[in-house]
C-alpha positions in Angstrom: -6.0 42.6 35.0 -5.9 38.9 35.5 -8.1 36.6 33.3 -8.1 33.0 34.4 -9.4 30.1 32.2 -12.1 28.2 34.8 -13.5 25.3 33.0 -17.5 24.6 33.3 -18.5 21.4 34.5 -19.3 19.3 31.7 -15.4 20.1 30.8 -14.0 19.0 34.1 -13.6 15.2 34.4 -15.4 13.8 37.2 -13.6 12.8 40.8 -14.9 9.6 41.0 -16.3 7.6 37.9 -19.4 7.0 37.2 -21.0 4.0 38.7 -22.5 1.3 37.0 -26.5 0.7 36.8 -25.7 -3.0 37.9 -24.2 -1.1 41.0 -26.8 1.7 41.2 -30.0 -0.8 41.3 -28.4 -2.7 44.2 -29.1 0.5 46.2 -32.7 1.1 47.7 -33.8 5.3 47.1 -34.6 6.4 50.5 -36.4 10.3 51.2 -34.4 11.3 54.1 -38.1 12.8 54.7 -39.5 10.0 55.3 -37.2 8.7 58.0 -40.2 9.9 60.7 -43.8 8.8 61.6 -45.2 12.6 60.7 -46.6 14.3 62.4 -45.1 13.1 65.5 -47.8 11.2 68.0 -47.6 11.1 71.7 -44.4 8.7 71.7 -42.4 11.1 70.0 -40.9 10.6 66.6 -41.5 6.8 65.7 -39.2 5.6 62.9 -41.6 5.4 59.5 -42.4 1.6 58.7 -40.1 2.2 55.3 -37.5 3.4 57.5 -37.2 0.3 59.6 -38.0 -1.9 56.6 -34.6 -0.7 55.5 -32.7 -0.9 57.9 -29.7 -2.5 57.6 -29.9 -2.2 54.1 -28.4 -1.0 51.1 -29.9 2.3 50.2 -28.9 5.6 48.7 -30.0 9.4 50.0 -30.0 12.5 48.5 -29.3 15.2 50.6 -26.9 18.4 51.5 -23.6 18.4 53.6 -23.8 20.2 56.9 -21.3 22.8 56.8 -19.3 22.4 60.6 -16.6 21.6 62.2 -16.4 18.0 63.3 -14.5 16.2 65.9 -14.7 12.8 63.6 -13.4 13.3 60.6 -15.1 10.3 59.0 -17.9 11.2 59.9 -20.6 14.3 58.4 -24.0 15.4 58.6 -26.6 15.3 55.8 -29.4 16.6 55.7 -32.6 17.5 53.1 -31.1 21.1 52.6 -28.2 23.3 53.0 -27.4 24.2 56.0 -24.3 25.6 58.6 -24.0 25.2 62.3 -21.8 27.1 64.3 -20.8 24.5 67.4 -18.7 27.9 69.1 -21.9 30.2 69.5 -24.8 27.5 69.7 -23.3 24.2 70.7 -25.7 21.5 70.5 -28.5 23.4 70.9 -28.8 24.6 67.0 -31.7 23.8 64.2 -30.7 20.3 63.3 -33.3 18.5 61.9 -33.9 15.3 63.9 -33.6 13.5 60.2 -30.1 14.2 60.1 -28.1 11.7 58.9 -24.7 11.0 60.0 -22.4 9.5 57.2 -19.5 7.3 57.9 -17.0 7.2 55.6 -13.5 5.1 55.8 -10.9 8.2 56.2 -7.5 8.0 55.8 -5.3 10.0 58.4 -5.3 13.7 57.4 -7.5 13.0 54.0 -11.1 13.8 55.1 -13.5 15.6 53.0 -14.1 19.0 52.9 -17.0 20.5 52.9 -19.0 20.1 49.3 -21.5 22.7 49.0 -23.3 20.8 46.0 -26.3 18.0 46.5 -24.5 14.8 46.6 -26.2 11.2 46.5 -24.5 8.5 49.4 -24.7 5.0 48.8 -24.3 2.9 51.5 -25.8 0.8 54.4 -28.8 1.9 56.4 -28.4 2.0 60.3 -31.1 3.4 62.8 -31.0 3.5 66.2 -29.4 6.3 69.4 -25.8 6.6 69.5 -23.6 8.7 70.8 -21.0 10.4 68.8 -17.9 11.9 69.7 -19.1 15.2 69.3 -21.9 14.2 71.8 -24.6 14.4 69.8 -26.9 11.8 69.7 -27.1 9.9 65.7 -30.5 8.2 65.5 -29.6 7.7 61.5 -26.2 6.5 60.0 -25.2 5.6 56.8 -22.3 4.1 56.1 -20.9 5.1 52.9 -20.2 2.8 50.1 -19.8 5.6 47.1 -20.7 9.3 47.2 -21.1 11.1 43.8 -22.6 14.5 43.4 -26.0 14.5 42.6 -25.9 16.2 39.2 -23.5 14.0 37.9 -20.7 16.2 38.0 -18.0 16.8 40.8 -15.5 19.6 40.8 -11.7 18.3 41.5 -10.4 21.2 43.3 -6.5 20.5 44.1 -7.0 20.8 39.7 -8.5 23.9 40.0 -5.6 25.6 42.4 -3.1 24.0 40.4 -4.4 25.8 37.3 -4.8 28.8 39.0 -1.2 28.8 40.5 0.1 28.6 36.8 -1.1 31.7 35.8 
Protein backbone atom coordinates (compact mmCIF):
# COMPACT_ATOMS: atom_id res chain seq x y z
CA UNK A 1 0.00 0.00 0.00
CA UNK A 2 1.30 3.40 -0.66
CA UNK A 3 0.27 6.26 1.74
CA UNK A 4 1.37 9.64 0.61
CA UNK A 5 1.38 12.78 2.89
CA UNK A 6 -0.81 15.56 0.62
CA UNK A 7 -0.83 18.76 2.47
CA UNK A 8 -4.45 20.75 2.59
CA UNK A 9 -4.44 24.13 1.46
CA UNK A 10 -4.10 26.36 4.25
CA UNK A 11 -0.67 24.20 4.79
CA UNK A 12 0.70 24.85 1.32
CA UNK A 13 2.34 28.29 0.90
CA UNK A 14 0.82 30.29 -1.76
CA UNK A 15 2.37 30.65 -5.53
CA UNK A 16 2.19 34.13 -5.62
CA UNK A 17 1.92 36.46 -2.48
CA UNK A 18 -0.71 38.02 -1.42
CA UNK A 19 -1.27 41.38 -2.82
CA UNK A 20 -1.61 44.40 -0.97
CA UNK A 21 -5.04 46.39 -0.32
CA UNK A 22 -3.20 49.54 -1.59
CA UNK A 23 -2.81 47.31 -4.77
CA UNK A 24 -6.22 45.60 -4.65
CA UNK A 25 -8.40 49.01 -4.45
CA UNK A 26 -6.58 50.34 -7.57
CA UNK A 27 -8.53 47.66 -9.41
CA UNK A 28 -12.29 48.27 -10.42
CA UNK A 29 -14.66 44.70 -9.68
CA UNK A 30 -16.16 44.04 -12.90
CA UNK A 31 -19.22 40.94 -13.32
CA UNK A 32 -18.05 39.44 -16.42
CA UNK A 33 -22.04 39.23 -16.53
CA UNK A 34 -22.54 42.37 -17.00
CA UNK A 35 -20.19 42.86 -20.03
CA UNK A 36 -23.69 42.87 -22.39
CA UNK A 37 -26.82 45.16 -22.83
CA UNK A 38 -29.27 42.01 -21.73
CA UNK A 39 -31.35 40.88 -23.22
CA UNK A 40 -29.90 41.56 -26.51
CA UNK A 41 -32.12 44.31 -28.71
CA UNK A 42 -32.33 44.40 -32.36
CA UNK A 43 -28.51 45.60 -32.86
CA UNK A 44 -27.23 42.60 -31.30
CA UNK A 45 -25.25 42.50 -28.07
CA UNK A 46 -24.40 46.32 -27.19
CA UNK A 47 -21.57 46.55 -24.71
CA UNK A 48 -23.32 47.48 -21.08
CA UNK A 49 -22.69 51.32 -20.32
CA UNK A 50 -20.38 49.97 -17.11
CA UNK A 51 -18.57 47.99 -19.66
CA UNK A 52 -17.57 50.79 -21.74
CA UNK A 53 -17.18 53.14 -18.73
CA UNK A 54 -14.28 50.75 -17.98
CA UNK A 55 -12.72 50.36 -20.66
CA UNK A 56 -9.33 50.82 -20.74
CA UNK A 57 -9.24 50.59 -17.22
CA UNK A 58 -7.91 48.91 -14.40
CA UNK A 59 -10.30 46.24 -13.25
CA UNK A 60 -10.37 42.83 -11.76
CA UNK A 61 -12.76 39.65 -12.85
CA UNK A 62 -13.67 36.63 -11.35
CA UNK A 63 -14.20 33.94 -13.43
CA UNK A 64 -13.13 30.09 -14.54
CA UNK A 65 -10.34 29.06 -17.03
CA UNK A 66 -11.41 27.53 -20.18
CA UNK A 67 -9.99 24.20 -20.39
CA UNK A 68 -8.43 23.94 -24.38
CA UNK A 69 -5.80 23.88 -26.30
CA UNK A 70 -4.52 27.14 -27.47
CA UNK A 71 -2.46 28.27 -30.25
CA UNK A 72 -1.19 31.47 -28.04
CA UNK A 73 0.15 30.54 -25.24
CA UNK A 74 -0.18 33.87 -23.47
CA UNK A 75 -3.25 34.00 -24.01
CA UNK A 76 -6.61 32.02 -22.23
CA UNK A 77 -10.18 32.13 -22.01
CA UNK A 78 -12.27 33.00 -18.93
CA UNK A 79 -15.36 32.72 -18.49
CA UNK A 80 -18.33 32.94 -15.48
CA UNK A 81 -18.12 29.02 -15.07
CA UNK A 82 -16.17 26.04 -15.76
CA UNK A 83 -16.11 24.93 -18.86
CA UNK A 84 -13.99 22.63 -21.72
CA UNK A 85 -13.98 22.98 -25.46
CA UNK A 86 -12.83 20.45 -27.63
CA UNK A 87 -11.30 22.62 -30.95
CA UNK A 88 -10.67 18.78 -32.73
CA UNK A 89 -14.48 17.72 -32.72
CA UNK A 90 -16.33 21.24 -32.72
CA UNK A 91 -13.91 23.83 -33.90
CA UNK A 92 -15.18 27.18 -33.49
CA UNK A 93 -18.55 26.38 -33.56
CA UNK A 94 -18.76 25.30 -29.61
CA UNK A 95 -20.87 26.98 -26.51
CA UNK A 96 -18.66 29.88 -25.75
CA UNK A 97 -20.34 32.46 -24.11
CA UNK A 98 -20.08 35.64 -26.09
CA UNK A 99 -18.71 37.14 -22.58
CA UNK A 100 -15.68 35.34 -22.80
CA UNK A 101 -12.81 36.98 -21.89
CA UNK A 102 -9.54 36.56 -23.33
CA UNK A 103 -6.56 37.10 -20.89
CA UNK A 104 -3.22 38.18 -21.91
CA UNK A 105 -0.56 37.35 -20.00
CA UNK A 106 3.35 38.14 -20.56
CA UNK A 107 4.75 34.35 -21.18
CA UNK A 108 7.99 33.46 -21.20
CA UNK A 109 9.09 30.85 -24.04
CA UNK A 110 7.95 27.35 -22.95
CA UNK A 111 6.56 28.69 -19.29
CA UNK A 112 2.79 29.18 -19.95
CA UNK A 113 0.15 28.26 -17.58
CA UNK A 114 -1.56 25.25 -17.32
CA UNK A 115 -4.76 24.81 -16.99
CA UNK A 116 -6.11 25.84 -13.23
CA UNK A 117 -9.32 24.21 -12.61
CA UNK A 118 -9.93 26.59 -9.42
CA UNK A 119 -11.87 30.19 -9.64
CA UNK A 120 -9.13 32.61 -10.05
CA UNK A 121 -9.48 36.52 -9.84
CA UNK A 122 -7.28 38.58 -12.90
CA UNK A 123 -6.24 41.96 -12.33
CA UNK A 124 -5.47 43.88 -15.17
CA UNK A 125 -6.47 46.35 -17.89
CA UNK A 126 -9.82 46.38 -19.51
CA UNK A 127 -9.94 46.28 -23.49
CA UNK A 128 -13.25 45.90 -25.61
CA UNK A 129 -13.54 45.82 -28.96
CA UNK A 130 -13.44 42.74 -32.26
CA UNK A 131 -10.14 41.22 -32.83
CA UNK A 132 -8.99 38.51 -34.25
CA UNK A 133 -6.87 35.95 -32.54
CA UNK A 134 -4.57 33.50 -33.81
CA UNK A 135 -6.78 30.82 -33.16
CA UNK A 136 -9.39 32.76 -35.36
CA UNK A 137 -11.71 33.47 -33.05
CA UNK A 138 -12.93 36.68 -32.77
CA UNK A 139 -12.09 38.49 -28.84
CA UNK A 140 -14.65 41.20 -28.27
CA UNK A 141 -13.20 41.31 -24.36
CA UNK A 142 -9.41 41.30 -23.33
CA UNK A 143 -7.82 41.71 -20.27
CA UNK A 144 -4.48 42.13 -19.95
CA UNK A 145 -3.21 40.66 -16.91
CA UNK A 146 -1.39 42.49 -14.26
CA UNK A 147 -1.63 39.71 -11.26
CA UNK A 148 -3.83 36.48 -11.11
CA UNK A 149 -4.36 34.83 -7.69
CA UNK A 150 -6.86 32.17 -7.10
CA UNK A 151 -9.98 33.35 -5.84
CA UNK A 152 -10.08 31.60 -2.44
CA UNK A 153 -6.89 32.87 -1.47
CA UNK A 154 -5.06 29.86 -1.87
CA UNK A 155 -3.12 28.40 -4.97
CA UNK A 156 -1.72 24.94 -5.21
CA UNK A 157 2.23 24.91 -6.32
CA UNK A 158 2.21 21.73 -8.16
CA UNK A 159 6.05 21.05 -9.43
CA UNK A 160 5.94 20.91 -5.01
CA UNK A 161 3.51 18.52 -5.11
CA UNK A 162 5.29 15.93 -7.74
CA UNK A 163 8.47 16.55 -6.07
CA UNK A 164 7.00 15.25 -2.86
CA UNK A 165 5.35 12.57 -4.40
CA UNK A 166 8.58 11.40 -6.31
CA UNK A 167 10.28 11.08 -2.83
CA UNK A 168 8.20 8.51 -1.57
Amino acid sequence: ILVAFIPTAPEVAPLVKPLEAKVLESYVPFDIGQTFVIPAGPKGLEYSNAAKDLDGKKVRITGSMVGHLHDDAAIFLLTPQPMLLNMAEYGLADDLPPNAVHVIQPVLPGMAPDWIGQPLVIYGKLELGGRQELDNRISHIRLFADHITAADGFTIDHGFLLELLLQI
